[in-house]
C-alpha positions in Angstrom: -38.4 13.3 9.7 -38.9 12.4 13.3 -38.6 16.0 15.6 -35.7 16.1 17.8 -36.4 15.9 21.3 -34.6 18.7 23.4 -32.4 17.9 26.6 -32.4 20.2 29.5 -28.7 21.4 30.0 -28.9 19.9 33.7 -29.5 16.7 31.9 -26.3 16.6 29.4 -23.5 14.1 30.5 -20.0 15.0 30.1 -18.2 13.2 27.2 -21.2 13.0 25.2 -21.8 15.2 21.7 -24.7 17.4 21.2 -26.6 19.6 18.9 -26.1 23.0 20.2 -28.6 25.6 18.8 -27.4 28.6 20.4 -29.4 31.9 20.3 -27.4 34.4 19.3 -24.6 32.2 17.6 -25.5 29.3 15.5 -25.7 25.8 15.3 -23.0 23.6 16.0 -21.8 19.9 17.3 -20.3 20.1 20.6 -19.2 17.7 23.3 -20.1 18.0 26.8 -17.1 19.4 29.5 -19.6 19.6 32.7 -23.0 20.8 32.9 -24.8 22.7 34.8 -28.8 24.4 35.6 -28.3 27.0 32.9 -26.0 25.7 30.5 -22.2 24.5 31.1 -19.0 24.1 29.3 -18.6 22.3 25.7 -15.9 21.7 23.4 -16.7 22.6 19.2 -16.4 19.5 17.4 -18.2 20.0 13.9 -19.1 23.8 13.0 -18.9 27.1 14.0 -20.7 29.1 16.1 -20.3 33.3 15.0 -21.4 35.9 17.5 -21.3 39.6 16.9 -17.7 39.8 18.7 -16.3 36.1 18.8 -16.3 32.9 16.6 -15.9 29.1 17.9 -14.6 26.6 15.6 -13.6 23.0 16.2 -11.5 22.4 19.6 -12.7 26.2 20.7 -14.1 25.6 24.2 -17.2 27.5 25.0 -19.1 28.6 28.5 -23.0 28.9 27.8 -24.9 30.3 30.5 -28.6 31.6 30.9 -30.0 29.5 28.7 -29.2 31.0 25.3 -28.9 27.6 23.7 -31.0 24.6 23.3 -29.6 20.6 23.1 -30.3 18.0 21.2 -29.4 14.1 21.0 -26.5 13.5 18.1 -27.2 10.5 16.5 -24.2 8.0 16.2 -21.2 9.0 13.4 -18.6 7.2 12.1 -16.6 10.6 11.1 -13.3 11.0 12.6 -13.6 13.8 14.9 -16.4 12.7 16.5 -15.6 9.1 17.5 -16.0 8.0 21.2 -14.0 6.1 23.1 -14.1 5.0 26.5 -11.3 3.1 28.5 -11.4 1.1 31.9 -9.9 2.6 34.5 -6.3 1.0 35.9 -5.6 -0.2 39.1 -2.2 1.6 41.2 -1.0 -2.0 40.9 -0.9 -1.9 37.2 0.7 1.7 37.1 3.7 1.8 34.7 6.0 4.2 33.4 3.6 6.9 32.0 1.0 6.7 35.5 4.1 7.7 37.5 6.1 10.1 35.3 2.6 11.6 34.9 1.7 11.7 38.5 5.6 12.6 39.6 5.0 15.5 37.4 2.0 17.1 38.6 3.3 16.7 42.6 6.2 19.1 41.0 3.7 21.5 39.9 1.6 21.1 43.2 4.8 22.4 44.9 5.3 25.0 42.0 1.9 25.9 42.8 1.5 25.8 38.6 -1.3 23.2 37.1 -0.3 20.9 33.8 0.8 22.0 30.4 -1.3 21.0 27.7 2.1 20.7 25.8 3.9 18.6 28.3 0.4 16.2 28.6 0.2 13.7 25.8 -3.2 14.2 24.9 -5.6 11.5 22.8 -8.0 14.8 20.8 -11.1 12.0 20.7 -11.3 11.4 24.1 -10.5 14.7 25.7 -11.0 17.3 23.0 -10.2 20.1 25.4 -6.9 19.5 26.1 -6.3 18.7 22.2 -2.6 20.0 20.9 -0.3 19.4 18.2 -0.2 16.1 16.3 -0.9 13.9 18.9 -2.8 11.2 17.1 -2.7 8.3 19.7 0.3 7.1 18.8 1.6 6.6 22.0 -0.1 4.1 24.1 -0.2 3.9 27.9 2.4 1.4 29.1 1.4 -0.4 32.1 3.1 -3.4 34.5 0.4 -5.7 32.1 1.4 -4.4 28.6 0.4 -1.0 26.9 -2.9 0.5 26.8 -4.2 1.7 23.5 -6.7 5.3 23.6 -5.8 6.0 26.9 -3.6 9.6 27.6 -1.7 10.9 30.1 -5.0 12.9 31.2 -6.4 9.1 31.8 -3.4 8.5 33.9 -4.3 11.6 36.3 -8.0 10.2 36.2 -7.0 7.0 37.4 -4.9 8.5 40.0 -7.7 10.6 41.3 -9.5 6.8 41.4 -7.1 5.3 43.8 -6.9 7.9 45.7 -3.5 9.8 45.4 -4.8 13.3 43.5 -7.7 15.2 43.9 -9.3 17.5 41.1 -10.6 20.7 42.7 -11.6 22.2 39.6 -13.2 21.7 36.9 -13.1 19.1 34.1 -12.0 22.1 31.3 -10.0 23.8 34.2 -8.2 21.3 35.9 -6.5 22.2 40.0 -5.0 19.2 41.1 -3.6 18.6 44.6 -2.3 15.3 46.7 -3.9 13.7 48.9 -2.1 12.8 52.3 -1.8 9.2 50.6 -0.4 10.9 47.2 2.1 12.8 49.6 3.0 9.1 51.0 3.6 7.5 47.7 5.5 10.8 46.0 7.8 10.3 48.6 8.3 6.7 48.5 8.3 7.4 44.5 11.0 10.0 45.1 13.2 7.8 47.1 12.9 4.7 44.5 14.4 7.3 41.8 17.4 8.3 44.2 18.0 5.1 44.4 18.6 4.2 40.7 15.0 2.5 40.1 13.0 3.7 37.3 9.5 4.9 36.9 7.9 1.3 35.6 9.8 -0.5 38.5 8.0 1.5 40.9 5.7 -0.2 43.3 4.2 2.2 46.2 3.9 0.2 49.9 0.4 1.3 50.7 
């Protein structure tokens, strides 16, 4: 059997499974939230990691500092709960109903000063693990101006919106602050004033 080679925890990418063989807990899959000189964030995705005083199973979230745990490359997988998917990000001119009942949310929450609900997010568990809940089992596809958008959640939505612009993410990936930016303040206003006036989320087209 050829030896694994280990990866430096600096070196991990986020969205990518790995071999964790952690020091004091075990040896379990886990997918990358961010990374950082001394370890990072990670999501359980096959195993369980026990420690003396906690236990991580599959969709526990874990923080791994000081270098208590070692990474290795996980060879491909068909099984279920490991599967990656990637999506291409979607332009503001192809937002639909979901990007801006999404997007009108979290400026509601901005002004709450709350952050999203896991619960009120629909969440696809393969793509962002983390933010897994309930039976979500991407059965709901994004709908866009240009059709719907299979393996793509409401999380993606609040990605691309950060891409054009309109959000900002001043957290982290696992814990998420979101606030507008002075063009997201623009088009939640024009977005506001399109609703008042009968028009519906998909109809919406921002003047920027």
């Amino acid at each position: 059997m050829k030896p694994r080679t280990e990866i430096a925890s600096k070196n991990l990418k986020p969205g990518v499974n790995y071999r964790m063989v952690h020091s004091r807990k075990g040896e379990a899959l886990v997918k990358c939230i961010s990374s950082q000189e001394d370890g990072g964030e990670f999501v359980v995705i096959e195993g369980v990691l026990q420690g003396i005083n906690d236990r991580y199973e599959t969709g526990d979230e874990i923080t791994v500092v000081n270098h208590l745990a070692t990474f290795y490359r996980e060879k491909p997988t068909t099984a279920k709960n490991v599967k990656q998917r990637t999506t291409k990000p979607i332009p503001m001119e192809e937002f639909g109903k979901d990007h801006w009942s999404t997007f009108a949310y979290v400026e509601t929450l901005v002004v709450d000063g709350e952050q999203p609900r896991r619960e009120r997010m629909r969440c696809n568990a393969d793509r962002h693990p983390q933010f897994a809940h309930g039976e979500f089992k991407d059965k709901f596809p994004t709908r866009t101006k240009k059709g719907e958008v299979k393996n793509h959640d409401d999380w993606d939505c609040l990605d691309d919106c950060e891409l054009v612009g309109l959000v900002e993410n001043t957290g982290t990936n696992l814990h998420r602050i979101y606030k507008l930016t002075t063009l997201g303040w623009t088009v939640a206003s024009q977005l506001r004033q399109h609703k008042a006036n009968g028009g519906n989320f998909h109809s919406f087209v921002p003047e920027v």
